[in-house]
N, C-alpha and C positions, 0 to 999 in steps of 0.2 A: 357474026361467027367468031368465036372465043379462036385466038391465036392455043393451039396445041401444044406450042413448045413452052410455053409460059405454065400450062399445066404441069408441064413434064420436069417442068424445072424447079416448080412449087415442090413437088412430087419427092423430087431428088434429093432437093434441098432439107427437107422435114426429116426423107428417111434415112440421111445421111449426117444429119446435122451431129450427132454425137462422134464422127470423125471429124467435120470440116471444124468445127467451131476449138476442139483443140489445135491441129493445125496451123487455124488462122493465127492464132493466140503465141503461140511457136515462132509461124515469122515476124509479128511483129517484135516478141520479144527478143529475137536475131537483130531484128532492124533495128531495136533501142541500142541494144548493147553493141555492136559494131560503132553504131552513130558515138558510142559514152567512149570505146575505148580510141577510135580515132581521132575524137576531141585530145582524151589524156595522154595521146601520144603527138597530137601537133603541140599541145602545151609542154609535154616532155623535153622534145626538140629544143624547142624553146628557150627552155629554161639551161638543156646542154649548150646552146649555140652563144648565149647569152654568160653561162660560165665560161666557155670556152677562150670567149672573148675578154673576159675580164683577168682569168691567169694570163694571158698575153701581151694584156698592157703591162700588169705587174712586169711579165720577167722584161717588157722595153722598158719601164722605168727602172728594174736593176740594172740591166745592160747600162743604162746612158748612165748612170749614178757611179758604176765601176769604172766605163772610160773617162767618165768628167775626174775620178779619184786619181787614176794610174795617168792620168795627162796633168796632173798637179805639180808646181812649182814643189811643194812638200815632197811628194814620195819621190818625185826625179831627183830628190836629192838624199834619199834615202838610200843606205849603203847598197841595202841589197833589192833595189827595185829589178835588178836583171832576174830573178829569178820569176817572171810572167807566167813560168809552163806551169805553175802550182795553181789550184785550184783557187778563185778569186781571195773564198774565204780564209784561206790559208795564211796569202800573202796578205788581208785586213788584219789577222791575228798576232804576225810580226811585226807589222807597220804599226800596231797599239803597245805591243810592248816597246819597242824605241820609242814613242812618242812621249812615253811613260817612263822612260831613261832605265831600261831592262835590256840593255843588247847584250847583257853574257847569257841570259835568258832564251834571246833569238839566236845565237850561237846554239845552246843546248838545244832547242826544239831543233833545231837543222839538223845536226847531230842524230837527235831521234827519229826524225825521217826518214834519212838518209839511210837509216837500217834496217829499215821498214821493208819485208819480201815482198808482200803485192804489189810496193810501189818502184822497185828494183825489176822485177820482173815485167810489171807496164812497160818500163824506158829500156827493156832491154828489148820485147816484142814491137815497138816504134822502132828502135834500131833497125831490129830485121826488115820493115816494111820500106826502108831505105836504100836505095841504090847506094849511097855516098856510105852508109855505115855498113851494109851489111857484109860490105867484103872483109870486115874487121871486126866482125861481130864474136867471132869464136874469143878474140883477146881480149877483149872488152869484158865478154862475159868471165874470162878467168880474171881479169880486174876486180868485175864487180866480188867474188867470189872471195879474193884475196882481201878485197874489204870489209865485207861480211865478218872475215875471221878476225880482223886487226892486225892482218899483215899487212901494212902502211905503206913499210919499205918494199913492199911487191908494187902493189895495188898506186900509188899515187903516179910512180913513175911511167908504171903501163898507162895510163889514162893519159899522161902528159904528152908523153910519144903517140897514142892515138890521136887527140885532139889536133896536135901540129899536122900530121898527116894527112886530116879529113877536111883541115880548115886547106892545106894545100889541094888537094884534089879538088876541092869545089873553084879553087884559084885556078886552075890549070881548065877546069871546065869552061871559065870565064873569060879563059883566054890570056891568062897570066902564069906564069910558070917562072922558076929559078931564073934569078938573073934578067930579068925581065923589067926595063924601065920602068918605076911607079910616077906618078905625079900624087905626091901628097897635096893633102888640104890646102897647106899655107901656100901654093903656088910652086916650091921646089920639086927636084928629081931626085931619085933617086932607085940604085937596085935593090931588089926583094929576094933576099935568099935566109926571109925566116917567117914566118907566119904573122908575128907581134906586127909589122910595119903597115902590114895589110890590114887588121882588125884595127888598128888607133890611129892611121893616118891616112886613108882613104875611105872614097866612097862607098866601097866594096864594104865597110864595115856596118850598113844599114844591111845590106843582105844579110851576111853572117848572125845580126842579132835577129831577125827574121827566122832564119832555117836555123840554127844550132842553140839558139842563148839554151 
């Protein structure tokens, strides 16, 4: 006795076939194409995670190439190696004009900088994000201002009177204040009732180049 459902299925299948057979043809072309774009997105990945890795060693080989430059016998001896807070390339570009015996050159570009608004306006929004500066930021900022214009005789001396100030405050934070015994470097005492003693003769002057150079 013939199985029925096998007829039924013949049956189905014949008078159905002009929908199943598109269909079919449907999912599997879903099924290639999922399979192709899954492929060209694990290879995608890939090829990201594989750049991603390769800009990275780059910027570790700049980084080590820049500390191995600024820990150099040469530029420690270089007049104006204190100025670190410029952007590496900055400080490469002065450090090749000296090199080059151009330093009224590296005078001028400083010059140019130094009156440069968005870079004036940078070190003034640092200031404010500063405990130690911001309670002095209003002065500071009529300095930078008086400098801007080439009022010299405003502008150099407000900076000067701030910097004493800010370099004591962070002294008094440390726990040194006016009048306060120092032990300089070379082993002697002595008291502190001016800034200069603290930045060139003690140890407190690695901090200072730290937070303020």
């Amino acid at each position: 006795m013939k199985d029925p459902s096998s007829e039924v299925k013949g049956m189905v299948e014949q008078d159905f076939k002009w929908f199943t057979e598109p269909i079919t043809k449907i999912a599997e072309f879903l099924s290639d194409y999922q399979a192709k774009v899954f492929s060209n997105l694990t290879e995608a990945l890939v090829q990201y995670q594989q750049k991603i890795a390769e800009e990275f060693s780059k910027i570790a080989q700049t980084f080590a190439r820049t500390m191995a430059f600024l820990d150099s016998t040469k530029f420690k001896d270089f007049e104006y190696n204190w100025l670190i807070f410029l952007p590496i390339d900055g400080i490469v570009q002065l450090y090749k004009l000296h090199e080059a015996g151009k330093d009224e050159e590296v005078k001028e570009l400083l010059v140019v900088w130094s009156k440069d608004r968005t870079y004036l306006d940078e070190f003034a929004q640092k200031m404010k994000n500063s405990n130690l500066f911001s309670p002095r930021i209003g002065l500071i900022q009529d300095a930078i201002d008086a400098h801007l214009t080439g009022k010299y005789s405003l502008s150099v001396p407000a900076f000067l009177a701030q910097i004493e100030g800010i370099l004591w405050d962070y002294a008094e934070q440390e726990g040194i204040a006016t009048g306060t015994i120092i032990t300089k470097k070379d082993g002697t005492t002595r008291e502190a009732h001016s800034a200069a003693p603290l930045v060139k003769d003690t140890g407190i002057q690695d901090s200072y180049s730290f937070f303020f150079v």
